[in-house]
N, C-alpha and C positions, 0 to 999 in steps of 0.2 A: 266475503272472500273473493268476489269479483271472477266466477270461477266460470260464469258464461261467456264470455269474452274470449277464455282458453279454449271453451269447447268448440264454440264458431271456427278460432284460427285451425287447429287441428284438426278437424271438417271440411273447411271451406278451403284453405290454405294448402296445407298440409295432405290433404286427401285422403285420411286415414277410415280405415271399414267402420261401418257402423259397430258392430261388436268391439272394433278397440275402443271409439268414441263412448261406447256406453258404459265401458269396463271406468276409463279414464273418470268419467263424468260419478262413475257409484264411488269409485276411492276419494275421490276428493270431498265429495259430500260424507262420507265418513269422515273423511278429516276434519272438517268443519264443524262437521256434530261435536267428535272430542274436544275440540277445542272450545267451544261453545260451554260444553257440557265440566269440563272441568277448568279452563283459566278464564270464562265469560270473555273468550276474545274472539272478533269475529274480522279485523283485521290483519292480512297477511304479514302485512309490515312489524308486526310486532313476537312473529314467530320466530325461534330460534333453536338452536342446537341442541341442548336440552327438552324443549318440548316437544321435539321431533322422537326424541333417545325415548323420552315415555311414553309416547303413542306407540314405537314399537317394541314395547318391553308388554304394553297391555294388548297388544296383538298376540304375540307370544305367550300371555297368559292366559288368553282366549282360545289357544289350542292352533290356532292360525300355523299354517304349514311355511316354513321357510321360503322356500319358490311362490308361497301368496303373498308374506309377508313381501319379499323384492320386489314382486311384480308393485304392488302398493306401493312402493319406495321409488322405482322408474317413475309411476304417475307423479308424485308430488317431486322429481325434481325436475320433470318435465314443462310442471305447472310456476314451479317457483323460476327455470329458467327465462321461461316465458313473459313474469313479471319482472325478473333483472334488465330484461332486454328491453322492454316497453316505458322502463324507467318508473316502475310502479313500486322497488323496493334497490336497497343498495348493497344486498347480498345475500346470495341466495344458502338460505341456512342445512340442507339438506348436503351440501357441497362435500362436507368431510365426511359423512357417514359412508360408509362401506356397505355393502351387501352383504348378508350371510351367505355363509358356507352354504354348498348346497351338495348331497349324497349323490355320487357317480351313480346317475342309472339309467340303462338302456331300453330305447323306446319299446313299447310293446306290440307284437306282430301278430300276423295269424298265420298257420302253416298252411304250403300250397295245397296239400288233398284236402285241406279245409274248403278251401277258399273253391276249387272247382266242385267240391262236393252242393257247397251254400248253391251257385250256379246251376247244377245240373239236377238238383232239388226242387229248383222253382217252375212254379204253376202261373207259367203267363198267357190268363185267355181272355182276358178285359184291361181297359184304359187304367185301373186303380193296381192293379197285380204288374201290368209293363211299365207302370211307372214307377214299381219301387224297386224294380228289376233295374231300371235305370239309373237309378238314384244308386245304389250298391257299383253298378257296373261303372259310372262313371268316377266314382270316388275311389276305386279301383284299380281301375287300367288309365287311369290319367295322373290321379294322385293330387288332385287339384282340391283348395282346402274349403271348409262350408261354408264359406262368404263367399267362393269363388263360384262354386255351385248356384248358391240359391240367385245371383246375380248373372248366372248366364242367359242370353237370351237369343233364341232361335237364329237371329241375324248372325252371330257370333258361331257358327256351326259352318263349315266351309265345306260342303261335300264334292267338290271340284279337286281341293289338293287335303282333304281328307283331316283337316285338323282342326282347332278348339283356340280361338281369340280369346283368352284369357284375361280378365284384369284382375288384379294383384291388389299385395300393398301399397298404398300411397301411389294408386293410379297407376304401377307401370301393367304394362300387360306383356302378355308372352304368348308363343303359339307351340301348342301341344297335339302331336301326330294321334290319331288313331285308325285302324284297322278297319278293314272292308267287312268285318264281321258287327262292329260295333258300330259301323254304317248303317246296316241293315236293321238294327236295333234301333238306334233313333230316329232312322226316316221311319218304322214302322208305329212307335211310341207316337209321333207326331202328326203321322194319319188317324190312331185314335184319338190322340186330343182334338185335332182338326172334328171328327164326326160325334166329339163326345161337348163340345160347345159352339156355340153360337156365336161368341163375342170371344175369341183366341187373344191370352195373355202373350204379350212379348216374350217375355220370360219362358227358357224349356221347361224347366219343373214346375206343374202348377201342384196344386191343392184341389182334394177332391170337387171344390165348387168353379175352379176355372182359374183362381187365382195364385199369386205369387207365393211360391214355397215359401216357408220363415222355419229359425232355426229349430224349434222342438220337435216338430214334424219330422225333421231330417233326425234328428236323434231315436224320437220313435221307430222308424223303418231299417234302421238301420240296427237299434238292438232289437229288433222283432226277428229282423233275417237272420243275424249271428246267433241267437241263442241258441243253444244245444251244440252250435260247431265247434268252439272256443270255450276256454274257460278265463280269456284275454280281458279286457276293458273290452265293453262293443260302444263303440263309439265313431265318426265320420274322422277323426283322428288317428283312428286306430288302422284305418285302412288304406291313411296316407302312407304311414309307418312300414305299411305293409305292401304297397308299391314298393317304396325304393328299397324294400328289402330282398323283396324277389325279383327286382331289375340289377341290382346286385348279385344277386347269386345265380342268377341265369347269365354273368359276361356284361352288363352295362359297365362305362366304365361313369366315375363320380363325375364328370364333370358333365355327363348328357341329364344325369339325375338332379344335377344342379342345377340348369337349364330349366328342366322339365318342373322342378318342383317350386323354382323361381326363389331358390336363395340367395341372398346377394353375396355370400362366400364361401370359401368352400368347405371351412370348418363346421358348417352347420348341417352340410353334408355327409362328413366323416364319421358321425357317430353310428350311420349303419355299417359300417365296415367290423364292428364289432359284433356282430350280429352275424355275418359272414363267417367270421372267425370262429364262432362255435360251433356254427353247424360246419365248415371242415373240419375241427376239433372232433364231433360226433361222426361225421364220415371216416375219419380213419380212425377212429376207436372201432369200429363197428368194423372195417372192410382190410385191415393189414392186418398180417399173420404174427406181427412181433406185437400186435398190443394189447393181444388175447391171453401172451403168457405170462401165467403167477408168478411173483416172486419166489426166489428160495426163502424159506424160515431157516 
């Protein structure tokens, strides 16, 4: 399937996070398996529109959710474009299929007396407890996503104009402001990690033995903290979700949130403004005198 060759370019090239590269690199060796496993073909060139139509019909019968199924479908026509271009096939078969439909649905968040309750709950009196304090707090009040996180590193912390070198997708980077409070919280995190090793990782987040955060760790700490506060997804997603929702409903307007969360437009930002809209929805159900009264029967 000549499928290494994609994953260098979109790696090496392309600049893409390790989590897409590894996403991209699982779908495609799926593909390859099906196709192996049912037309014994293991040349791309031989793939076509039809054999594409039953790999996702036996996804679907697998129970595979629509938005995985797509996500699957971005990969291989990412992969087949890749081979049109290189001149490795003379049409990329993936080309007419559409995307499924996908169910309107709005991100999940966590409420603010939540979110300062989680905060003013925690017990931070050692390097392992202000570090998961950190890990919540920066996923938080920056909004910045878990590859962005687990790849930040100490040089990348500007405590002169108080903000957060970010790199992103596909290598761009951005710089994200924080507060004299969340100052004091990292230079302090960073004086225990300083006295809690010998040998200091680059990287801010480490792992209880000194080194580099990696993703399930971050998953761990983070539904350890939210459990009991929520009844939400707890997830390092969930509390991106949940920045620009209460930067929204505290007066941000979308385009600082667009900035800050490094979308590259601005519809990807709009979907919390719905989100917005129900909780005024719930504010004046709740606080006007005309919406309190009954109907006549």
């Amino acid at each position: 399937m000549n499928i290494n060759n994609f994953i260098q370019y979109i790696s090496r090239e392309k600049g893409y996070s390790e989590l897409t590269v590894k996403a991209y690199q699982n779908d495609l060796n799926a593909f390859a398996g099906f196709l192996k496993d049912n037309y014994d073909i293991d040349n791309p060139g031989k793939v076509d529109y039809d054999i594409v139509r039953s790999w996702i019909i036996k996804l679907l019968e697998e129970g595979k959710s629509n938005s995985s199924v797509n996500r699957k479908l971005s990969s291989l026509k990412s992969y087949f474009n890749f081979l049109l271009k290189t001149g490795f096939i003379k049409s990329n078969p993936v080309k007419r299929i559409k995307s499924l439909k996908m169910p309107s649905r709005l991100p999940g968040f966590i409420r603010e007396d939540s979110m300062k309750k989680v905060f003013d709950d925690f017990d931070k009196n050692d390097f392992f407890s202000y570090r998961d304090f950190l890990v919540l707090e920066l996923l938080y009040v920056t909004g910045i996503r878990l590859s962005e996180l687990i790849n930040l590193k100490e040089d990348d912390v500007n405590f002169t104009e108080n903000v957060l070198k970010v790199t992103g997708k596909r290598n761009k980077q951005r710089i994200i402001p924080f507060s004299e409070k969340d100052k004091e919280d990292i230079i302090r995190y960073m004086n225990f990690k300083k006295s809690m090793f010998e040998k200091r990782s680059p990287y801010l987040i480490v792992t209880d033995k000194g080194e580099k955060a990696y993703e399930k760790m971050i998953y761990r700490i983070v539904s350890k903290y939210l459990s009991g506060y929520t009844s939400t997804k707890k997830s390092p997603h969930v509390l991106r979700h949940t920045f620009a929702t209460h930067m929204l409903n505290n007066g941000s307007d979308l385009n600082t949130i667009k900035e800050i969360l490094g979308h590259a437009n601005l519809s990807a930002t709009q979907v919390y403004t719905h989100n917005t809209i129900e909780q005024l929805k719930s504010i004046y159900n709740h606080a006007h005198p005309r919406a309190h009264i009954k109907k006549e029967v």
